[in-house]
C-alpha positions in Angstrom: -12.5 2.9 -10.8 -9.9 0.6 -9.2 -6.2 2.6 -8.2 -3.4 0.5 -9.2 0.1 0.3 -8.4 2.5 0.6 -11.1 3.5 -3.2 -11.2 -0.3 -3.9 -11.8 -0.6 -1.4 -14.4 2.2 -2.6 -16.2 0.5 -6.2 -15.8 -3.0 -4.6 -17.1 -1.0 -3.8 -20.3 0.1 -7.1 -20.6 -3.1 -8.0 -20.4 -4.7 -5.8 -22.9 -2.2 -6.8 -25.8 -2.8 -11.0 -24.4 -6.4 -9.7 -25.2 -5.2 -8.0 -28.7 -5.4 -4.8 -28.1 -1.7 -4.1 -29.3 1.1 -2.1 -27.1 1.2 0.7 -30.2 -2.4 1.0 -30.0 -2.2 1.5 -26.4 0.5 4.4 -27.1 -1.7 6.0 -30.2 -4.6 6.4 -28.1 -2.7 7.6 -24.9 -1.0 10.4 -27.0 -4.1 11.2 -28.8 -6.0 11.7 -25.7 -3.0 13.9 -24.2 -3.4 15.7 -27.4 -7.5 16.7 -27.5 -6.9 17.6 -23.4 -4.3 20.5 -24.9 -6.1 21.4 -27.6 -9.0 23.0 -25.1 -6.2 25.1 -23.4 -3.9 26.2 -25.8 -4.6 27.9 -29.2 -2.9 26.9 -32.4 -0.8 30.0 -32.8 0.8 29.0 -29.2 3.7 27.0 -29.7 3.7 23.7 -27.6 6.9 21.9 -27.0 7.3 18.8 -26.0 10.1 17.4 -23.6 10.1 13.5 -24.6 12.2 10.5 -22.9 13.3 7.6 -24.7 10.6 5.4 -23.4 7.1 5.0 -23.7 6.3 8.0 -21.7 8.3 10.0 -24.6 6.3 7.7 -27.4 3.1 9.1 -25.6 4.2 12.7 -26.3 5.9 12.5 -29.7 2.0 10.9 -30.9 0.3 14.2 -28.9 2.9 16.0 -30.6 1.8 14.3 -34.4 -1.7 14.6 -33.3 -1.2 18.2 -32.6 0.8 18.7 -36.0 -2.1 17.4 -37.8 -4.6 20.2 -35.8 -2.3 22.8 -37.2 -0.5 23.4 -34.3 3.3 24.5 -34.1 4.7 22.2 -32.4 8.7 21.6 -31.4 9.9 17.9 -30.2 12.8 18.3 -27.5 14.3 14.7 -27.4 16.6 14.1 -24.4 19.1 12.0 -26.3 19.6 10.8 -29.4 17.0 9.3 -31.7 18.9 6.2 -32.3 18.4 5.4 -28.5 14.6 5.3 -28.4 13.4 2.0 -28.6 9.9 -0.3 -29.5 6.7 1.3 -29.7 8.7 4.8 -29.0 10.7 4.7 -32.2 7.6 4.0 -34.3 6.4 7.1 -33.2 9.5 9.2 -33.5 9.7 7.9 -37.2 6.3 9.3 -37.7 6.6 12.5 -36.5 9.9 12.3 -38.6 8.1 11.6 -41.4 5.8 14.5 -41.3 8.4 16.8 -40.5 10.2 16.1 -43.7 6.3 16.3 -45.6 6.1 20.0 -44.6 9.9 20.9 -45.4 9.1 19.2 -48.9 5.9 21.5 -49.3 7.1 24.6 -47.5 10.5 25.1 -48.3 10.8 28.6 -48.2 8.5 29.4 -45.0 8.8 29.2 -41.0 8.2 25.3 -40.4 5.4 24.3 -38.0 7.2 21.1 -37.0 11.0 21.2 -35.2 12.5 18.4 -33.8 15.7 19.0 -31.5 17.7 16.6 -29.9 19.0 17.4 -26.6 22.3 16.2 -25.5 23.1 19.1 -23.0 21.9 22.4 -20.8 22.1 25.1 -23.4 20.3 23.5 -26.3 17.7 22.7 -23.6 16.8 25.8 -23.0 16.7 26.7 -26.5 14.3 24.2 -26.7 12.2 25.6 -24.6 12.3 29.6 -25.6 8.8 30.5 -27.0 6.7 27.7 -25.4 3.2 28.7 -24.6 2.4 25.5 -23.0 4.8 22.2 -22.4 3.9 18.9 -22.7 6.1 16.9 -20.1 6.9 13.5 -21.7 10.1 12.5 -20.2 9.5 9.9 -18.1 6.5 8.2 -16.2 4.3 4.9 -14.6 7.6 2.5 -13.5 10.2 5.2 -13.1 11.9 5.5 -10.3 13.2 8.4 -8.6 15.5 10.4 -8.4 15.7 12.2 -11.9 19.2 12.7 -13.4 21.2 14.5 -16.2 18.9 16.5 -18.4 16.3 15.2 -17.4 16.8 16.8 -13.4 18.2 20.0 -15.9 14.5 20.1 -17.3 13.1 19.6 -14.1 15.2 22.4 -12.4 14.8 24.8 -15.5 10.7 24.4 -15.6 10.3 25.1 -11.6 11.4 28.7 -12.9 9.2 29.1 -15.5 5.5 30.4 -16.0 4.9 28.2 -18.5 1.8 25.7 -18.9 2.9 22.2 -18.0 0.7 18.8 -19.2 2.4 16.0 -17.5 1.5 12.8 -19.4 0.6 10.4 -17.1 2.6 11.5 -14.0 4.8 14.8 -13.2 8.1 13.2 -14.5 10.1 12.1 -11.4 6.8 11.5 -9.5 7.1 7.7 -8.3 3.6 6.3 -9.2 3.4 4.3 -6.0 3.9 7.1 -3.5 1.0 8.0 -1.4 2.9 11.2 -0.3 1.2 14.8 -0.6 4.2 16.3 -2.3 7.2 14.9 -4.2 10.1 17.7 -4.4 12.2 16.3 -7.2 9.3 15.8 -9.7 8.3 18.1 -12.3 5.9 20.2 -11.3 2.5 20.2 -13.1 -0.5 22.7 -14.2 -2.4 19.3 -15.1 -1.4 16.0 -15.5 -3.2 13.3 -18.0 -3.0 9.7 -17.4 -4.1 6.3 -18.8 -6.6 4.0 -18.0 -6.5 3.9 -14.4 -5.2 6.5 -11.2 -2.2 5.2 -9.7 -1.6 5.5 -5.9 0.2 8.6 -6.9 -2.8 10.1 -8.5 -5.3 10.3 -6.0 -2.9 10.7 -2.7 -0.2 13.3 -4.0 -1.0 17.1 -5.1 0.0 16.7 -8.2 -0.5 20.3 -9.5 0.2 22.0 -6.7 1.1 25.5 -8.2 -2.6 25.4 -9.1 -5.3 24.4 -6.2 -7.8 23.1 -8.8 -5.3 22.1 -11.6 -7.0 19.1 -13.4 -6.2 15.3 -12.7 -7.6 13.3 -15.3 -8.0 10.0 -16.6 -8.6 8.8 -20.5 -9.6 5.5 -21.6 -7.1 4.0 -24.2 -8.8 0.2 -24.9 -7.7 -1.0 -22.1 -10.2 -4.2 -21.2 -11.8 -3.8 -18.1 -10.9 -7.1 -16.9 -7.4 -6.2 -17.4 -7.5 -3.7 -14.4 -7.2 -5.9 -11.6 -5.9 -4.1 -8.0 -4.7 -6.1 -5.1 -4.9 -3.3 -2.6 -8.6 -2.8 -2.6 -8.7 0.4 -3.2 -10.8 2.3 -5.7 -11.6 5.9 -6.3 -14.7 7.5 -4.8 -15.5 10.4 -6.9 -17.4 7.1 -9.2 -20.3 6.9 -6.3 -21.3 10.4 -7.3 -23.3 8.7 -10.0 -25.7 8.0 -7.7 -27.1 11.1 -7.0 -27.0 12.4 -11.3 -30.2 10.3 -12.1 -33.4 12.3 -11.9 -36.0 11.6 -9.8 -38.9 9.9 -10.4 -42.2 12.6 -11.7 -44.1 11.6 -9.2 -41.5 12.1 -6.4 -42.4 13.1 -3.1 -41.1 13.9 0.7 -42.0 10.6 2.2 -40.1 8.8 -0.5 -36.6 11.0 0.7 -35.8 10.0 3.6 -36.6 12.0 6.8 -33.3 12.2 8.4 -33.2 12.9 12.7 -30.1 14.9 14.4 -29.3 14.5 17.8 -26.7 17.1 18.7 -26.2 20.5 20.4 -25.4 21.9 23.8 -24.8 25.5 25.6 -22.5 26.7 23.5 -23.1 24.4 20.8 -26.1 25.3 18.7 -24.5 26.1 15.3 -23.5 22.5 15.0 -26.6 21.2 14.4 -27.9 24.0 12.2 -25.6 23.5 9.9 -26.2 19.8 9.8 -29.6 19.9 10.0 -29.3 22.9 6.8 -26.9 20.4 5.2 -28.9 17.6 5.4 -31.7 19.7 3.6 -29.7 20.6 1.1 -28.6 17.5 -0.2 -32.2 16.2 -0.6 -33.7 14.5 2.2 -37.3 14.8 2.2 -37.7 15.5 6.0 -35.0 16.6 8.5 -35.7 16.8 12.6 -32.7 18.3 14.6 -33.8 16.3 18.0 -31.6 19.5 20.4 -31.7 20.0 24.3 -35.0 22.5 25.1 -32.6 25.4 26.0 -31.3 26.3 22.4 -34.4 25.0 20.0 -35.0 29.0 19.4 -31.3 29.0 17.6 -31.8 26.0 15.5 -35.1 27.1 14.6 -34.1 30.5 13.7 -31.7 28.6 10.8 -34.0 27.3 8.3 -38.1 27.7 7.9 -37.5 23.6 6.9 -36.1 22.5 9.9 -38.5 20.6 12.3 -37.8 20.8 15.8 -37.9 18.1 18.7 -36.8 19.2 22.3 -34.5 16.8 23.9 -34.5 16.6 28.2 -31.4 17.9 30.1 -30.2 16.8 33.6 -28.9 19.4 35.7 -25.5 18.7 35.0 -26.2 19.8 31.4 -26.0 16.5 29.7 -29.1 14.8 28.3 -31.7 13.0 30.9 -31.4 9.0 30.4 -34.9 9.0 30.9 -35.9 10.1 27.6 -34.4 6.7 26.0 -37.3 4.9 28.0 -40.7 4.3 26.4 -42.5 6.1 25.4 -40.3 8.6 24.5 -38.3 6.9 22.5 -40.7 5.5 19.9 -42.0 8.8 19.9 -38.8 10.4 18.6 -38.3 8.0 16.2 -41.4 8.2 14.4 -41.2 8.0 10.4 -37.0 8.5 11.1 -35.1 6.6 8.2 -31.5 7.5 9.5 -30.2 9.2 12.3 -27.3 11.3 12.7 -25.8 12.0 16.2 -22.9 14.2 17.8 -22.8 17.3 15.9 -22.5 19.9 19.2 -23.4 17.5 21.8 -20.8 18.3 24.2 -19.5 15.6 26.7 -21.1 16.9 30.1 -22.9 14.6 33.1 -25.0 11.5 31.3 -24.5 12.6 28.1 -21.6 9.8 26.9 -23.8 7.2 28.5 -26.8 8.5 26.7 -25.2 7.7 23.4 -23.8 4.7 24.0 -27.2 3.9 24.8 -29.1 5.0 22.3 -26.5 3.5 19.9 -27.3 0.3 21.5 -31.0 0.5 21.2 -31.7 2.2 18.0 -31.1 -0.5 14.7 -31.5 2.9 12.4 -28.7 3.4 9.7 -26.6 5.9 11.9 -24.1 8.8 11.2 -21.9 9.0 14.4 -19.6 12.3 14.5 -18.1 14.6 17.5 -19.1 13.7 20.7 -20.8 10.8 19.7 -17.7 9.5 18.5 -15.7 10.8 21.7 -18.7 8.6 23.5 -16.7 5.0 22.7 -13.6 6.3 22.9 -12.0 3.2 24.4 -15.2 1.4 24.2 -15.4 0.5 20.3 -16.5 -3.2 21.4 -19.5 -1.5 22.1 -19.8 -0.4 17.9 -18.8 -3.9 17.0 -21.5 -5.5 19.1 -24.2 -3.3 17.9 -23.1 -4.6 14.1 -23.3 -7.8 15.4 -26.4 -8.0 17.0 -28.3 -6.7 13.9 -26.5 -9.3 11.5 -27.0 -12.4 13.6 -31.0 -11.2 13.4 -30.5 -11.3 9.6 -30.7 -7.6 9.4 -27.3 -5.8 9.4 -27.2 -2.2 10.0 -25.6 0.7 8.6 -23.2 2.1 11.1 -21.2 5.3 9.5 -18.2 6.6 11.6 -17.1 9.9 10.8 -13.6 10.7 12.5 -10.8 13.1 12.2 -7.5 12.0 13.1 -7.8 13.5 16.6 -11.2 11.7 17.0 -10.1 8.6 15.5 -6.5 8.2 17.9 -9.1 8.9 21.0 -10.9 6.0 19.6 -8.4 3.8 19.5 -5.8 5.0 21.7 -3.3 6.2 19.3 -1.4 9.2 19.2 -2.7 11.3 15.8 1.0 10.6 14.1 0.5 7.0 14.5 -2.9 7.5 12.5 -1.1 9.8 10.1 1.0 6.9 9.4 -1.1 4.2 8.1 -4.0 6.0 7.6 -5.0 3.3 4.6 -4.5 0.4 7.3 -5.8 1.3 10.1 -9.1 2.3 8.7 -9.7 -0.8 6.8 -8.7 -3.2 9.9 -11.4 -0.8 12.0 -14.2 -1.2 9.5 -13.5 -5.1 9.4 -13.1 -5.6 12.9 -16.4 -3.7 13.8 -18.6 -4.2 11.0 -18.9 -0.5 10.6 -18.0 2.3 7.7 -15.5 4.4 8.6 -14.8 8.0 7.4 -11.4 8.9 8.2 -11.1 12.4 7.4 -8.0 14.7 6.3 -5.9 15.3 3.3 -7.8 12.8 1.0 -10.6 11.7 3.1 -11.0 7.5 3.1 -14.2 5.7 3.1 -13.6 1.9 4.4 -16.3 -0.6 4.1 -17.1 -3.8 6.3 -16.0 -5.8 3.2 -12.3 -4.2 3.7 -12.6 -2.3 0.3 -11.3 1.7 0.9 -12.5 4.5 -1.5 -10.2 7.1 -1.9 -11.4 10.6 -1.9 -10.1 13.5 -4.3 -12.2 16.9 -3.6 -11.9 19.0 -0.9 -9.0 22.2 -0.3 -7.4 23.7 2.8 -10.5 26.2 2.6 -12.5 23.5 4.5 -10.1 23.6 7.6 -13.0 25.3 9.6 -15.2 24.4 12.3 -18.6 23.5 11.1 -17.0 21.4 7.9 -17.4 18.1 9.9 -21.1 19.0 11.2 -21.8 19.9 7.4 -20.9 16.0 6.6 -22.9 14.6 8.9 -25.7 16.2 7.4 -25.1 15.6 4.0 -24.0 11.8 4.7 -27.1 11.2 6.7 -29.2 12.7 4.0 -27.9 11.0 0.8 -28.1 7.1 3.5 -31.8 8.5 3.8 -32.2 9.0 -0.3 -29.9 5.9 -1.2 -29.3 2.8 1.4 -31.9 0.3 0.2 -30.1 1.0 -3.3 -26.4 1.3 -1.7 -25.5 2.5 1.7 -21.6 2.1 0.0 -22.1 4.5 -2.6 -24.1 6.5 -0.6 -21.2 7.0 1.9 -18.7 7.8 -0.9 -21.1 9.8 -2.9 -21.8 12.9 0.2 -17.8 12.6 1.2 -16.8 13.7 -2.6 -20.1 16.0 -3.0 -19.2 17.5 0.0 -15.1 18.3 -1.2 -16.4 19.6 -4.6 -19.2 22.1 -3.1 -15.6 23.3 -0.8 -14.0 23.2 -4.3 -16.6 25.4 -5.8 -16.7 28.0 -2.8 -13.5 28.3 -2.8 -13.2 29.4 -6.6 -15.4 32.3 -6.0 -13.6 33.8 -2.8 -10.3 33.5 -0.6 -9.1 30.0 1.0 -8.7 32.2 4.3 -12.5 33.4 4.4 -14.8 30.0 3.1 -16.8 29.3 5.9 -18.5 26.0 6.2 -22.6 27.5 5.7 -20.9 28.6 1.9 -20.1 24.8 1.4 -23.4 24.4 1.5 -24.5 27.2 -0.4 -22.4 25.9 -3.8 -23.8 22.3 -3.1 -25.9 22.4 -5.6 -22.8 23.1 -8.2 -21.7 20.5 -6.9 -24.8 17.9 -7.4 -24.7 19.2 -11.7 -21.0 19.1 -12.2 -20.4 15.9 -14.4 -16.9 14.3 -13.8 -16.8 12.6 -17.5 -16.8 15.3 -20.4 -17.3 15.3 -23.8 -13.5 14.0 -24.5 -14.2 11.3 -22.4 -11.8 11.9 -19.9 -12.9 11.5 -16.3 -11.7 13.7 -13.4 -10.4 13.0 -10.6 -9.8 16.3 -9.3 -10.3 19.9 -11.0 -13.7 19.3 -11.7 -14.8 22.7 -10.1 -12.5 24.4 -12.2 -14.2 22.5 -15.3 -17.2 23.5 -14.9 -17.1 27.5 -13.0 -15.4 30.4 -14.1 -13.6 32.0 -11.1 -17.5 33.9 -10.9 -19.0 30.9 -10.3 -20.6 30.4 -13.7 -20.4 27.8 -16.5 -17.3 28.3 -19.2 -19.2 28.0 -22.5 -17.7 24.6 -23.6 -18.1 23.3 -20.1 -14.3 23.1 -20.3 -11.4 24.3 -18.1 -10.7 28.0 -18.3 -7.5 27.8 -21.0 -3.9 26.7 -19.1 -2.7 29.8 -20.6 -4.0 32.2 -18.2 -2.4 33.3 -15.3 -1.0 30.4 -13.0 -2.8 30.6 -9.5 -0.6 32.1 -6.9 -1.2 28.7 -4.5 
């Protein structure tokens, strides 16, 4: 699913109605999908009001609010203007809502009406408007709006941030510039779930859109749009599509030799629990085999982790770090027996020959390889090293997977940046460092980024503050290194992509049934296997970008009966 800026949405539309899909056929389906998302969350005796603009943000709504009408719904139309001021595809739809508002005071003269419509010219008629609302469809403005908000509509804004009230934000919080890639935008509406149209825009998978509510759904609904309208310049797509990958069942006759059999190299004094909880992780998310290769002091700790785990002792030096010697043959080739994929660094410290060991083994090894931690800390300075490693395999006709998995911290030691200079152009910098060296890079932090050699960038959505906790990186590793192990002859890509947004949404589940402050990193991989069954498309049709835990788990942990969100209406979250 590509992300799109909003000039290149506005051209996909284009598009669609050069293809015939007309620009009012565009605006029915977008307010009719708006309109089966609320219907889930509120009930019919709830009233739902919504704020509309004079664009085609506000035709959007006044169709939900038609399409709601027609459900049985009450609902109330709050206009910011006058009606003679909304224009094209936006006035069709007012006239229609008109239309059947005037039905029902023909037929039901003498009862309460189900249909209001208001116009708004100032404050105090605006909060009329919004007295008895069980759940508030924000229309106002959206894709192509730029901030800041003004008049009534900042008055809406300003009047909603002190309200309880349930808030569906068609296509984008109003005020919410589309092309921001900022977490949080202060003079936007906020949001308990936003719907948009046909595509994410940057704003949609980089900003917190609902951030009143840690899991408040993101979603996306298909109005018509061609595919081969949706074209994206950036090269950026969305990376919760890769999870596909891992939905299929597997073959009957599956066995262990057919899933990969995945070897970790980590661990140090100090340092067992890093590789455990790869080496658990790994298990978890299906590899058939799993060796955590550790130094000979702490193999009684890993092995005490899981019955599953096979053991290989590595050689130290006295100086603690691992002896070179067991790179010569034939140790080597024994260690590497039946491996598909490799994972290194999880705990491996930095001390005597260990650096040099990986740099090494990195060199010698043409494996698909995971490189984390240490590992990573091992070229720090030294990334020609990665790049000719890529090289060497490609000019023999047989290029190798090398996955990078940095945080910012690692990823500034890599390349000799401070971590603000990374925090700047995260999006850049990783896609220059994955073309440059042939490599896929995982930059991780607030939506993690997967760039590819080809210089495309998937943009993760999963993952919550719960997951700032050592062992959350060693945990990747694993998972990453398992799903390569399962997946690369099919797509090391969407392999990559697939464990990064697996990994956010087991977080995502874990933290649903407990605190933020007390998730540790072993109970990510305890609610992987949510993870693995939760479906990102639903019945509707719309597909989520973020939420998805929240679809499918009560705040127990168990399935909601229609698979569908627990209703807006309850309590917001006190995130």
């Amino acid at each position: 699913m590509k992300i799109l800026t909003a000039e290149e949405m506005g051209a996909a539309d284009r598009r669609s109605v050069e293809a015939g899909v007309s620009a009012q056929t565009l605006m029915q389906h977008a307010g009719a999908a708006v309109a089966r998302f609320c219907e889930r969350r509120v009930s019919p005796a709830g009233l739902v009001v919504v704020l509309a603009g004079r664009g085609n943000n506000g035709g959007d709504g006044l169709v939900a609010a038609l399409r709601l009408a027609e459900r049985g719904y009450r609902v109330r139309v709050a206009l910011l203007g006058r009606a003679g001021e909304v224009k094209g595809e936006a006035a069709s739809a007012l006239a229609a809502f008109l239309r059947r508002r005037d039905e029902d005071r023909d037929e039901d003269r003498d009862e309460e009406q189900d249909l209001e419509f208001l116009e708004v010219t100032e404050a105090e008629s605006l909060q009329q408007a919004l007295r008895g609302a069980a759940l508030v469809i924000d229309a106002v403005v959206g894709t192509g709006f730029k901030p800041p908000l003004r008049g009534l509509a900042a008055e809406a804004r300003r009047m909603l941030a002190g309200n309880d009230v349930m808030v569906v934000a068609v296509d984008l919080p109003s005020g919410w510039d589309a092309d921001s890639v900022q977490i949080r935008s202060p003079g936007a509406f906020r949001a308990d779930a936003v719907v948009t149209f046909a595509a994410p825009k940057l704003a949609h998978v980089f900003g917190h859109l609902t951030e009143g509510r840690t899991f408040g759904p993101v979603v996306v609904a298909g109005i018509g749009t061609p595919p081969e309208a949706i074209r994206s310049s950036a090269g950026l797509h969305w990376g919760g599509r890769a999870k596909a990958i891992a939905e299929r069942p597997r073959a009957i006759d599956a066995n262990k030799g057919r899933m990969g059999h995945v070897l970790l190299l980590g661990g140090s004094f100090g340092k067992a629990g890093a590789p455990s909880m790869a080496g658990l992780a790994a298990l978890r998310a299906g590899a058939g085999l799993v060796t955590a290769a550790v130094p000979r002091e702490i193999v009684p700790v890993v092995a005490s982790v899981a019955s599953e785990l096979m053991l290989a002792p590595l050689a130290t030096e006295g100086s603690g770090g691992l002896a070179l010697e067991s790179l010569e043959e034939p140790s080597l080739s024994s260690l590497l027996r039946g491996i598909s994929v490799v994972g290194i660094g999880p705990g491996l410290g930095q001390e005597g020959s260990t650096p040099e060991w990986v740099r090494r083994f990195v060199e010698r090894v043409t494996l698909p390889m995971v490189i984390d931690a240490d590992a990573l800390n091992a070229f720090a300075g030294t990334t020609a090293l990665l790049k000719r490693a890529a090289q060497a395999a490609a000019e023999k006709g047989e290029p190798r997977t090398i996955v990078l998995t940095p945080h910012p911290g690692e990823m500034a030691r890599l390349v000799g940046m401070t971590v603000r200079e990374v925090e700047a152009d995260r999006v850049g910098l990783a896609r220059r460092f994955a073309l440059e060296h042939g490599v896929t890079l995982v930059l991780k932090g607030w939506r993690t980024l997967v760039a590819h050699p080809d210089g495309s960038v998937a943009v993760n959505t999963t993952g919550n503050p719960s997951m700032a906790k050592g062992g959350s990186g060693d945990v990747l590793t694993g998972m990453i290194a398992a799903l390569l192990g399962q997946y690369v002859a099919e797509s090391a890509a969407q392999a990559v992509e697939a464990a990064v947004f697996l990994h956010g949404l087991a977080g995502d589940f874990a933290c649903l049934t407990q605190d933020e402050h007390t998730v540790l990193a072993t109970d990510t991989v305890s609610h992987l296997w949510q993870a693995f069954r939760a479906r990102l498309v639903d019945a509707d049709g719309f597909t989520w970008l973020s939420g998805a835990a929240r679809k499918v788990g009560s705040l127990a942990g168990a399935a909601t009966p229609d698979g569908a969100a627990p209703p807006l209406i309850a309590a917001r979250s006190g995130r």
